[in-house]
N, C-alpha and C positions, 0 to 999 in steps of 0.2 A: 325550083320554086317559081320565077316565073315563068318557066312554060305552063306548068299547071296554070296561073291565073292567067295566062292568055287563054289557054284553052277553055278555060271555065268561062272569060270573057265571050269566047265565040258558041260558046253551047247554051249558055241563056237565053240569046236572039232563038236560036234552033229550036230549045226546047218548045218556048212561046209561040214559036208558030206549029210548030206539031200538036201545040196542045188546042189550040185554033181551030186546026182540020178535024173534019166529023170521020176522018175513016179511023176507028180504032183499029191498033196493031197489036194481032194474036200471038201465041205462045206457041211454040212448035211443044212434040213432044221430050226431048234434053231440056227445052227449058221449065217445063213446068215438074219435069220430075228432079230439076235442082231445086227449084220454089219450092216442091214438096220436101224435099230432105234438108231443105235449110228450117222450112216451119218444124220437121220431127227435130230438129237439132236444137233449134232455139225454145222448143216447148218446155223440151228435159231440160235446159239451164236455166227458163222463167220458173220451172216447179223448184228446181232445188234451189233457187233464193228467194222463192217466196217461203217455201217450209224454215230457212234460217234464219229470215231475217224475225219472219213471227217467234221462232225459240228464241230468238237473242233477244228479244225484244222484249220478252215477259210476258208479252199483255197477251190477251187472250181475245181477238178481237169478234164481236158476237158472230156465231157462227163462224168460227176460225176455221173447224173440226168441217165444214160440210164446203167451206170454201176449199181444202185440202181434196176434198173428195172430187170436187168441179173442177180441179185443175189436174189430178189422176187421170179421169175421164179425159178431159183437152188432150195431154199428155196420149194415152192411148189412143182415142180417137185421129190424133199424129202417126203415130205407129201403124195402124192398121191403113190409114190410106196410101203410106209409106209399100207397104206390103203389097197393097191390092191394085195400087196405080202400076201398069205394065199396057203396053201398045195395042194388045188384046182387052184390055178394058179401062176405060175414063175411068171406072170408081166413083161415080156421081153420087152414090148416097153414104161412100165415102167425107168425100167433099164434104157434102150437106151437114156430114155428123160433125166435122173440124170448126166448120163455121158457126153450126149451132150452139158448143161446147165454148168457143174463142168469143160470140157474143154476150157468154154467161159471162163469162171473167172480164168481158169489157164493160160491161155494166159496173159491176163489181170494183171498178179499177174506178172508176168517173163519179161512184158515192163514196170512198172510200181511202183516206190519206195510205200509202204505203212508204217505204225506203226508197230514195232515188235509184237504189239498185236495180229495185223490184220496178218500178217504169221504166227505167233504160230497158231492162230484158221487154218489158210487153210492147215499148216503141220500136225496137227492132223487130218483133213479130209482124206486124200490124201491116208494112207496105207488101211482105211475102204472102199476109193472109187477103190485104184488097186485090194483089195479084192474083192468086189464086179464084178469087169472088170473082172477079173482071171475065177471067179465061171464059168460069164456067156460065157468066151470065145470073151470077147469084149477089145477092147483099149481104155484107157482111154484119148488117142488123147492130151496130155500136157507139155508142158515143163518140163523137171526136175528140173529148177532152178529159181527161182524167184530172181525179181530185188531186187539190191544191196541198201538200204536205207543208207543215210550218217551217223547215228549214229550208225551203225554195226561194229564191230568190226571183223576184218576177220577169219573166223571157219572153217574149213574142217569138212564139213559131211561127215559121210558115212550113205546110205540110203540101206538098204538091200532086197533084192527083195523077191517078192512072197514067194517062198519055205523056203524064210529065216524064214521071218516074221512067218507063220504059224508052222515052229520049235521054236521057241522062245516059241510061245502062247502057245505050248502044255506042253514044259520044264513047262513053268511058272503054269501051270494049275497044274504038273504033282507036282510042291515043294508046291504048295499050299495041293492039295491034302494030300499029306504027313505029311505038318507040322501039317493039321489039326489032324491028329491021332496022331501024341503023344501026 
């Protein structure tokens, strides 16, 4: 334990100044086809607890029936970039489709109180999908905050952008790597 919080101590200074520098840092191809299989992975478990938590829930919220259908589409339009992403082709309207699908449900998500389930699952989408946006030079078209549910209790996030994110991943890559050798 505290070696993580020293390391975490020494990756703050790092992040912040990486996030300082204007040269952004690209994706090779392993990495963006993990970013891609983590979004097809995390799509199918945001649908199947948004489809539960609405049945458990009773309520029918307006348009429940066509939000299920915009998060099918998200959902496959995962799968198909999943399939179509290969070294031979970027899959750019690919992409374009994940993003345009993923802006619906972020909309969707910033009018609309859900289960802290159902935002956990869409806030762990969200840094794979600005990733994704980042690579290809696209926006991700969405709100930054999602509707306020009545058993929330009030948190101040801090959500860290791009260049952060992608210093952290490497920090964390770089103490795995290390601790695996001693």
């Amino acid at each position: 334990m505290r070696c993580l919080k020293f390391a975490l101590g020494l990756a703050v200074p790092r992040v912040l100044c990486q996030a300082a520098s204007s040269t952004p840092q690209r994706m090779g191809y392993a990495e963006t086809k993990r970013t891609i299989e983590r979004i097809r992975d995390q799509s199918s478990k945001f649908k199947d607890n948004f489809e539960l938590d609405i049945s458990k829930s009773g309520l029918d919220l307006s348009g429940s029936h066509e939000r299920k259908r915009e998060i099918n589409r998200f959902e496959e339009s995962a799968e198909r970039l999943k399939k179509n992403y290969h070294k031979e082709n970027a899959a750019v309207s690919s992409v374009s489709d994940v993003l345009s699908q993923a802006s619906v449900i972020g909309r969707f998500m910033a009018e609309h109180p859900v289960t802290p389930r159902v935002q956990d699952e869409w806030l762990l989408l969200r840094p794979d999908l600005d990733l994704l946006a980042g690579f290809y030079g696209m926006t991700t078209n969405r709100p930054s905050v999602l509707a306020r549910t009545e058993w929330e209790s009030p948190v101040a996030t801090v959500r860290p952008d791009r260049e952060q994110m992608l210093g952290l991943i490497n920090i964390f890559r770089q103490m795995r790597t290390h601790s695996t050798r001693m």
